[in-house]
The first five atom37 places (N, CA, C, CB, O) and aatype in JSON, in Angstrom:
{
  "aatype": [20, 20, 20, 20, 20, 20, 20, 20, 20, 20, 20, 20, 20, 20, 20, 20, 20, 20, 20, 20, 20, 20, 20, 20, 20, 20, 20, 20, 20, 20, 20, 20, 20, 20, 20, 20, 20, 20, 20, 20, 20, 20, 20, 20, 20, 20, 20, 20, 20, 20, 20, 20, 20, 20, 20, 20, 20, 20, 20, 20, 20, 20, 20, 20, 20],
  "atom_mask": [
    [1, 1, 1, 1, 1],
    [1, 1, 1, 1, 1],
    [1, 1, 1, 1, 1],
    [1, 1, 1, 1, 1],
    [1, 1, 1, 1, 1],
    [1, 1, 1, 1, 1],
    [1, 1, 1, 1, 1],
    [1, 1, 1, 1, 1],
    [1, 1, 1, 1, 1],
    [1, 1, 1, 1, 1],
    [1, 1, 1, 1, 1],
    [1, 1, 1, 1, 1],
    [1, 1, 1, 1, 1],
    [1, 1, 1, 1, 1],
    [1, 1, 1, 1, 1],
    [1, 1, 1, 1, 1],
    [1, 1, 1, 1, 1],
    [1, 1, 1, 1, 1],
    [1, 1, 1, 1, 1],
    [1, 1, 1, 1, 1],
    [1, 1, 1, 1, 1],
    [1, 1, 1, 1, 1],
    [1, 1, 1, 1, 1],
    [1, 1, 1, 1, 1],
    [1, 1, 1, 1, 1],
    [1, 1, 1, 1, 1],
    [1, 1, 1, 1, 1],
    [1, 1, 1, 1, 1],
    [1, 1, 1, 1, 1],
    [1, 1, 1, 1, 1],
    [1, 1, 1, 1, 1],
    [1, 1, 1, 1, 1],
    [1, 1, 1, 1, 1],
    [1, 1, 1, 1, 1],
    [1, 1, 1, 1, 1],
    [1, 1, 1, 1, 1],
    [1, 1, 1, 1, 1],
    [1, 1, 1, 1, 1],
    [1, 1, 1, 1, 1],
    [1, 1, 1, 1, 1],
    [1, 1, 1, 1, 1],
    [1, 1, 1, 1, 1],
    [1, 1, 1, 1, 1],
    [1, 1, 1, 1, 1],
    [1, 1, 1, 1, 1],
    [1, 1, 1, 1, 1],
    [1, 1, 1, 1, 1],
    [1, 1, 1, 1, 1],
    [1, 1, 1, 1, 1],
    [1, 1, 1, 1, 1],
    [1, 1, 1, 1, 1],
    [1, 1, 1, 1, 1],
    [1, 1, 1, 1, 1],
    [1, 1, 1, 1, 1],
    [1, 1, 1, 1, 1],
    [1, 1, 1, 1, 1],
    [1, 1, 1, 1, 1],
    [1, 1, 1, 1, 1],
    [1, 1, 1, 1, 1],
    [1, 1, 1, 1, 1],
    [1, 1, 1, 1, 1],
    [1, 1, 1, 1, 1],
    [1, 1, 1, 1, 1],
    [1, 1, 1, 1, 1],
    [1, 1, 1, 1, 1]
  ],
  "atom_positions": [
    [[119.27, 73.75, 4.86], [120.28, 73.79, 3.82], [120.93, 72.43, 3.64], [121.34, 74.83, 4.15], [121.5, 72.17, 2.58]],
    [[120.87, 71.77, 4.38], [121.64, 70.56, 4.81], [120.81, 69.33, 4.12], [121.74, 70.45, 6.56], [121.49, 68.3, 4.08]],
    [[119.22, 69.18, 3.46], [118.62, 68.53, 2.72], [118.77, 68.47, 1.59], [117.79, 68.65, 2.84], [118.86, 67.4, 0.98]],
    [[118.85, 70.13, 0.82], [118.93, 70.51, -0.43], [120.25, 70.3, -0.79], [118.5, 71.79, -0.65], [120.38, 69.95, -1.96]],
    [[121.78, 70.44, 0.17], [122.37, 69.85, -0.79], [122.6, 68.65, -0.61], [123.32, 70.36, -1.1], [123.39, 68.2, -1.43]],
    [[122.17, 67.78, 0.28], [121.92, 66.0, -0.28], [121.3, 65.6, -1.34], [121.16, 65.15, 0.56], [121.74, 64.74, -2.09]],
    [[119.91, 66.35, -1.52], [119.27, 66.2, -2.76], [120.46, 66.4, -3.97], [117.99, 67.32, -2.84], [121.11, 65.61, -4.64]],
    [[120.39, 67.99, -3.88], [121.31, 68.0, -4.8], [122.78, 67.02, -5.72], [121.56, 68.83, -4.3], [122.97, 66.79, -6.91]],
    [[123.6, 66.65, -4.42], [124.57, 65.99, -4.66], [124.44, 64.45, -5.51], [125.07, 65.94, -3.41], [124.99, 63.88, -6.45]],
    [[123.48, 64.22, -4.62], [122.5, 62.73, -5.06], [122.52, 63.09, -6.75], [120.37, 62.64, -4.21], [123.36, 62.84, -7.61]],
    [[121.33, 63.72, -6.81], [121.13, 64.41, -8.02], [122.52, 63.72, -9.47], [121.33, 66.33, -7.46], [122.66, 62.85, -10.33]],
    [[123.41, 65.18, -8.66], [124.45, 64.89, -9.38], [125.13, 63.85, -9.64], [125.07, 65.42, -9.12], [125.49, 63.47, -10.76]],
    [[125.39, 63.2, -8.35], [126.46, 62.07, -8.44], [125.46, 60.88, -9.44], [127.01, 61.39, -6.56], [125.93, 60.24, -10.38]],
    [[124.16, 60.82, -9.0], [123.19, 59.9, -10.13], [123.55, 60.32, -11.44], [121.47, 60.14, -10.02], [124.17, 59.44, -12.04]],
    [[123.35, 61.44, -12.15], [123.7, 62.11, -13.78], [124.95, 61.57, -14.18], [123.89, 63.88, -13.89], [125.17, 60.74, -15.06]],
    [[125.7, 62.12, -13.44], [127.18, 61.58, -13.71], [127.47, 60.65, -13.68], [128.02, 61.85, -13.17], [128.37, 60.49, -14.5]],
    [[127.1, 59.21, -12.81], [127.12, 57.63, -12.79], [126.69, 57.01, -13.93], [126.3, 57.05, -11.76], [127.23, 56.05, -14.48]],
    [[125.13, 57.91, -14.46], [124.83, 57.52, -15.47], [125.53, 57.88, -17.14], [123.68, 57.8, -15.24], [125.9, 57.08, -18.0]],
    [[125.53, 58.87, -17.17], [126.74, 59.05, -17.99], [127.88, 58.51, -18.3], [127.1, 59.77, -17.78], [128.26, 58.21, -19.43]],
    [[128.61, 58.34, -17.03], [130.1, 57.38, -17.21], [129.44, 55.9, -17.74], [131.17, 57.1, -15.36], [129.91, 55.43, -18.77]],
    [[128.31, 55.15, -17.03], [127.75, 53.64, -17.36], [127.5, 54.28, -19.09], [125.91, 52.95, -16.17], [128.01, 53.58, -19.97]],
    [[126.9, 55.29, -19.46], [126.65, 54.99, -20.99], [127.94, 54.94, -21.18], [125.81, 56.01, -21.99], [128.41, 53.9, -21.63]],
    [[128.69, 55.93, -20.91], [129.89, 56.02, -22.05], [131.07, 54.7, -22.09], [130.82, 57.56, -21.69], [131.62, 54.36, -23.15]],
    [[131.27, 54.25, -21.19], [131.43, 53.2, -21.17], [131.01, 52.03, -22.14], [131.15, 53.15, -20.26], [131.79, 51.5, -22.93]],
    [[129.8, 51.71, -21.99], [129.25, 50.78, -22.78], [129.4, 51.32, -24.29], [127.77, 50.51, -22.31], [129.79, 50.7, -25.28]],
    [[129.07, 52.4, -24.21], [129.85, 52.91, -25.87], [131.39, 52.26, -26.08], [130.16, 54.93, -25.94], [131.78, 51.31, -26.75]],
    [[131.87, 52.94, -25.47], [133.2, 52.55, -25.48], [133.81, 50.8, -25.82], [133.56, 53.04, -24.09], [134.57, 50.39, -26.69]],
    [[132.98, 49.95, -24.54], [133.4, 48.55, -24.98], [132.33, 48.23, -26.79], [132.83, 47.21, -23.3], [132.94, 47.91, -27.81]],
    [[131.14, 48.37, -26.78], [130.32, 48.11, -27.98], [131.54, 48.84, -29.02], [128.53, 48.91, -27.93], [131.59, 48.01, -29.93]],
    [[132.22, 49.59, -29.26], [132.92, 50.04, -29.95], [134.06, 49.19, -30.8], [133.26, 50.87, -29.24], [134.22, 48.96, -32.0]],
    [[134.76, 48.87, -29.64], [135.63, 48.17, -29.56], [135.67, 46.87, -29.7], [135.99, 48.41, -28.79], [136.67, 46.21, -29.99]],
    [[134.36, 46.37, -29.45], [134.26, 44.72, -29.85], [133.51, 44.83, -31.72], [132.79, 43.65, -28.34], [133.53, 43.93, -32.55]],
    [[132.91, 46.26, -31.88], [132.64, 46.28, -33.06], [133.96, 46.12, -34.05], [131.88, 47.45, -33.2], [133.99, 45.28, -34.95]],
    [[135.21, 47.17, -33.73], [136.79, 46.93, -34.84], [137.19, 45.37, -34.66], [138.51, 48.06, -34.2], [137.55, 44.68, -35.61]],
    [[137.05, 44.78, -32.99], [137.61, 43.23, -33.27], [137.1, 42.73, -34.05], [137.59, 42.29, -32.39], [137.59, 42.6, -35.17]],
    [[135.79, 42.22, -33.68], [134.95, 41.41, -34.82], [134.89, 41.76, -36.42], [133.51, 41.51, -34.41], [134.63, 40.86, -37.22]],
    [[135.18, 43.28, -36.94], [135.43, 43.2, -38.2], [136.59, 43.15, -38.11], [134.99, 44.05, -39.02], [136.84, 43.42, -39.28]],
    [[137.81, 42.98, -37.54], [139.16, 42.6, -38.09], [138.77, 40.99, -38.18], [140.65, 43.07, -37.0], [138.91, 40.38, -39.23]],
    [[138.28, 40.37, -37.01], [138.1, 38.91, -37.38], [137.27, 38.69, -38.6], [137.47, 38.15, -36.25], [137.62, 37.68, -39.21]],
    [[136.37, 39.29, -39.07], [135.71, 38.9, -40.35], [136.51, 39.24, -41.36], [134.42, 39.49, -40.59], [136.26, 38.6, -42.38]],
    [[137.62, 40.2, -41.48], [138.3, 40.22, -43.11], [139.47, 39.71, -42.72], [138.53, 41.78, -44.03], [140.31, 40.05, -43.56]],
    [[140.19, 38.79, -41.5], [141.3, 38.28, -41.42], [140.72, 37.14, -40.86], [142.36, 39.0, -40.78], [140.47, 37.16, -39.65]],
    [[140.5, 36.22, -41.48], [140.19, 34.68, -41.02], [141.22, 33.84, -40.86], [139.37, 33.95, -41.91], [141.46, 33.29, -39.79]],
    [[141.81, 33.69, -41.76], [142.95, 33.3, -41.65], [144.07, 33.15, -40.46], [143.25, 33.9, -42.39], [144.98, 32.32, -40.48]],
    [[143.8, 34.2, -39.35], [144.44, 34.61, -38.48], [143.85, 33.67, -37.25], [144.35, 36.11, -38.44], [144.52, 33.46, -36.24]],
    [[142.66, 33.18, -37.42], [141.37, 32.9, -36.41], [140.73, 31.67, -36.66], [140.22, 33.97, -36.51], [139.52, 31.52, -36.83]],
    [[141.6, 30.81, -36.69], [141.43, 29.38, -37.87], [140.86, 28.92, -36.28], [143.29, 28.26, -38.95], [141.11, 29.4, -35.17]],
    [[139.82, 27.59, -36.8], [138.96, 27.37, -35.52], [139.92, 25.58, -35.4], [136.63, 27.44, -35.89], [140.21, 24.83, -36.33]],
    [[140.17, 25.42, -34.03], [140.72, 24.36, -33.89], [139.9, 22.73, -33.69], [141.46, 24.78, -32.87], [139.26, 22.68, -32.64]],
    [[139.86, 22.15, -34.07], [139.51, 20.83, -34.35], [139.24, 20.29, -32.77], [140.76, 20.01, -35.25], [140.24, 20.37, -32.06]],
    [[138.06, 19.75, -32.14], [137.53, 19.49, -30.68], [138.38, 18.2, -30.79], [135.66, 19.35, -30.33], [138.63, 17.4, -31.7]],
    [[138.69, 18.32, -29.58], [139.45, 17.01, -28.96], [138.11, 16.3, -27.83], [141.22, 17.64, -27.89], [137.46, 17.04, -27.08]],
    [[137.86, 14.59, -27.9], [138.03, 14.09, -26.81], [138.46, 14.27, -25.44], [138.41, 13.56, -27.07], [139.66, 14.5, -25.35]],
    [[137.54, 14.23, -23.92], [138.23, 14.34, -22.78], [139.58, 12.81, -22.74], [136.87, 14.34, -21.47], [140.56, 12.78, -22.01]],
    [[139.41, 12.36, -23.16], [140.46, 10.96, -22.63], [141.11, 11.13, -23.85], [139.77, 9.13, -22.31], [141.4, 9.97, -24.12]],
    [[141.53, 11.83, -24.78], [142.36, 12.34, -25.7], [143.7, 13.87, -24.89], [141.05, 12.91, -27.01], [144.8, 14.22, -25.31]],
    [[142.99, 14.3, -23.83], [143.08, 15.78, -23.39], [144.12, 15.27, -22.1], [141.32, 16.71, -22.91], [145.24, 15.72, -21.86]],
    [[143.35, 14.15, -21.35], [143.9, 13.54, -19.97], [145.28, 12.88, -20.31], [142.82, 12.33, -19.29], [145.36, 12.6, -21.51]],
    [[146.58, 12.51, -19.44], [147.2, 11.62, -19.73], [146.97, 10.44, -18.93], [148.29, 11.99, -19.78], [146.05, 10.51, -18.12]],
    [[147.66, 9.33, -19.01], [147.61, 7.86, -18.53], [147.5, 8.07, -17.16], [148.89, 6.91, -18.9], [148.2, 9.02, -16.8]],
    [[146.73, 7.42, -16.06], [147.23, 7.51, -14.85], [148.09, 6.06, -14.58], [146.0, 7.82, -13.84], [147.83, 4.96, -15.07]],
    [[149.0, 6.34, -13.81], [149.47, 5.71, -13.37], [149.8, 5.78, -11.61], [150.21, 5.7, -14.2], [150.65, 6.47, -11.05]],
    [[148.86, 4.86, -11.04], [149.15, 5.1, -9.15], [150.79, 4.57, -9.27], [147.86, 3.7, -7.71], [151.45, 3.92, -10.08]],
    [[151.06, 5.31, -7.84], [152.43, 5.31, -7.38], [151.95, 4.96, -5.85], [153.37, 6.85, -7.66], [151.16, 5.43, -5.04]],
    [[152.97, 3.72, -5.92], [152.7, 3.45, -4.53], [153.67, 3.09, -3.73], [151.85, 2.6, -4.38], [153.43, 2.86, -2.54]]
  ]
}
């Protein structure tokens, strides 16, 4: 008795792991589907910023001694 319900449990707990992993991934694919169309009909909101230079980004060093 003690095989069948390991099998069993296995079984289950596998179905159900797999299930929660789909629904999940539904769930985020969902959700990045409403962002990305709010970002496509509100651009405006999502203005892309102009690349800076690293030695534009850094300030002056100055040692202290």
């Amino acid at each position: 008795a003690g095989v069948h319900r390991q099998v069993l449990f296995t079984t289950v707990g596998w179905f159900v792991g797999y299930y929660l992993a789909k629904r999940s991934d539904y769930i985020y694919a969902k959700r990045d589907r409403e962002l990305l169309e709010y970002v496509r009909h509100h651009p405006e909101d999502f203005k892309v910023a102009e690349k800076k230079r690293i030695g534009e980004l850094l300030e002056d060093f100055y040692p202290i001694r």
